[in-house]
C-alpha positions in Angstrom: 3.1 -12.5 29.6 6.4 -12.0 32.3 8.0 -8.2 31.6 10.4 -8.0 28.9 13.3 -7.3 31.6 12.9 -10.4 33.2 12.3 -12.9 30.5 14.9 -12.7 27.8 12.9 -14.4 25.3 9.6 -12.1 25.8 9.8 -11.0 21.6 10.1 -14.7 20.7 7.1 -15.3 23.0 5.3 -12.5 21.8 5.5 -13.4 17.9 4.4 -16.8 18.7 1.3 -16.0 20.3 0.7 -13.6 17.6 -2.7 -14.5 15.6 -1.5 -16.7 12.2 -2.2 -15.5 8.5 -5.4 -17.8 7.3 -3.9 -17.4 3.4 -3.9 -20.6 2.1 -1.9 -21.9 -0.4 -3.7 -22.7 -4.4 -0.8 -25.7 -4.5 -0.4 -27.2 -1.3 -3.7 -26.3 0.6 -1.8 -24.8 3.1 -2.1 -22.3 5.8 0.2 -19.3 5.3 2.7 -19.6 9.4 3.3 -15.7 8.9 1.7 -13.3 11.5 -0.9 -11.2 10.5 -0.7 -7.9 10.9 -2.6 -5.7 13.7 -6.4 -5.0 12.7 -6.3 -7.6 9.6 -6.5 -12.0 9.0 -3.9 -11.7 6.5 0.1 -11.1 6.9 2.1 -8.1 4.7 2.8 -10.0 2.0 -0.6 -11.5 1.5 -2.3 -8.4 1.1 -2.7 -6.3 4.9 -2.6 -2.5 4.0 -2.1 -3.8 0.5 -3.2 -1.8 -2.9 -1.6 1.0 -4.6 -2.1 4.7 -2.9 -4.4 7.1 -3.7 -4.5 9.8 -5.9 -1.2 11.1 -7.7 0.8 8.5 -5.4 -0.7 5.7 -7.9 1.4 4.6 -10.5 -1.5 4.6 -13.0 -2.7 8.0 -11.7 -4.7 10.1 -14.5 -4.1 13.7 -14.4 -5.4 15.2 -17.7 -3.0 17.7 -18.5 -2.4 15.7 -21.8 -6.4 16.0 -22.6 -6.9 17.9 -26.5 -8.6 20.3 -24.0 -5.7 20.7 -21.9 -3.5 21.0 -24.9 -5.7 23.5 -25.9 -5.9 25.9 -23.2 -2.1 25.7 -23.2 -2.0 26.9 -26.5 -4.4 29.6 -26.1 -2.7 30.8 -23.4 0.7 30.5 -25.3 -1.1 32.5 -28.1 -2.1 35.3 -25.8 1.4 35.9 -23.9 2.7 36.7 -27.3 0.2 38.7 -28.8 -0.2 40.9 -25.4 2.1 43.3 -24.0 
């Protein structure tokens, strides 16, 4: 490929010889035209670096502190700051 300085069309050159998505469509049969991202066969939207985070980034994430034995504790421990000095 020529330096970007000397071609002015170097991105558009670039993104056309990236490698293609190989998503196909369920309706059509077709191949997906998007690029697909760096290290993957698929584009963004077809699931490259897709899923939901980790951990307490996850919408869904499950922490416990609503548990009966959570609530517990926190009672226990409400009970003992009042009855000690």
């Amino acid at each position: 490929m020529p330096k970007p300085d000397t071609n002015p069309m170097y991105l558009v050159e670039l993104m056309n010889a990236a490698p293609r998505c190989t998503a196909t469509s369920k309706r059509t049969g077709e191949r997906c035209k998007g690029p697909a991202v760096r290290g993957w066969t698929v584009c963004r939207l077809h699931g490259a670096r897709g899923g939901a985070p980790e951990g307490d980034r996850h919408g869904n994430y499950r922490h416990g502190g609503r548990t009966q034995e959570a609530q517990a504790i926190r009672k226990l421990a409400m009970l003992m700051r009042r009855t000690l000095p």
